[in-house]
N, C-alpha and C positions, 0 to 999 in steps of 0.2 A: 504493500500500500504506500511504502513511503517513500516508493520510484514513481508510483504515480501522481502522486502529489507532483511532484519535480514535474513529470509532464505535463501536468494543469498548469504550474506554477509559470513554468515557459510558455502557455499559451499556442503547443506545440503545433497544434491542426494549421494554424493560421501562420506560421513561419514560411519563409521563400525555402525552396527544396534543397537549393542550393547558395552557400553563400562562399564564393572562391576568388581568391587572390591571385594576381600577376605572379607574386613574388615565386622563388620556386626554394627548392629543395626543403621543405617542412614536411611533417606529417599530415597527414587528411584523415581527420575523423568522419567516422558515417554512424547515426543513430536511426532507430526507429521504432514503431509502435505499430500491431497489429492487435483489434478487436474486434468485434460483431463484426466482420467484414468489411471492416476501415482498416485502410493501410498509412500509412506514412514516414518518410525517409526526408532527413538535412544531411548533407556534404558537408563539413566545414575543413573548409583548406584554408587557413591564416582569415576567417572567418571576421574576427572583430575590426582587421580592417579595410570592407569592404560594407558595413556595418549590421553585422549581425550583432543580436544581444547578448548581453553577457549571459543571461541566464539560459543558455546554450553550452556555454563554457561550463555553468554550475550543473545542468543535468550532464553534461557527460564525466564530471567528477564523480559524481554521485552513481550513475553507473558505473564508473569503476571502482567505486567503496564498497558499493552498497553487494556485487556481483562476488567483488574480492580478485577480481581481477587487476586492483590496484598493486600487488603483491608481485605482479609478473612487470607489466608493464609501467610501472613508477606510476608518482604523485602527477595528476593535470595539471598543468599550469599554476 
């Protein structure tokens, strides 16, 4: 419940699918959410500056705490 929350919290449905930067050699994050037959997927490639919201940055922390996949692939931002 408390990943979902984070997905409310970001207002996820209504996000641009993709948010990606010129810049190059960074990581590109990909999240998403499937329910009743709603699907949805955000790209973020150097994200914030191109202006995606932070609270993009903060659900994919939180999916990495929360999964425990923070453990392999370090601390988000």
């Amino acid at each position: 419940m408390e990943l979902v929350d984070f997905f409310r919290k970001t207002n996820y449905f209504s996000l641009d699918d993709r948010y990606v930067s010129a810049i190059t050699d960074n990581p590109t994050y990909e999240t998403s959410i499937s329910f009743d037959g709603i699907s949805k997927s955000v790209v973020d490639y150097v994200g914030p500056s191109v202006g995606m919201p932070s609270t993009v940055t903060e659900l994919e922390a939180a999916i990495d705490r929360l999964s425990g996949a923070y453990k392999w692939v370090g601390h988000k931002k």
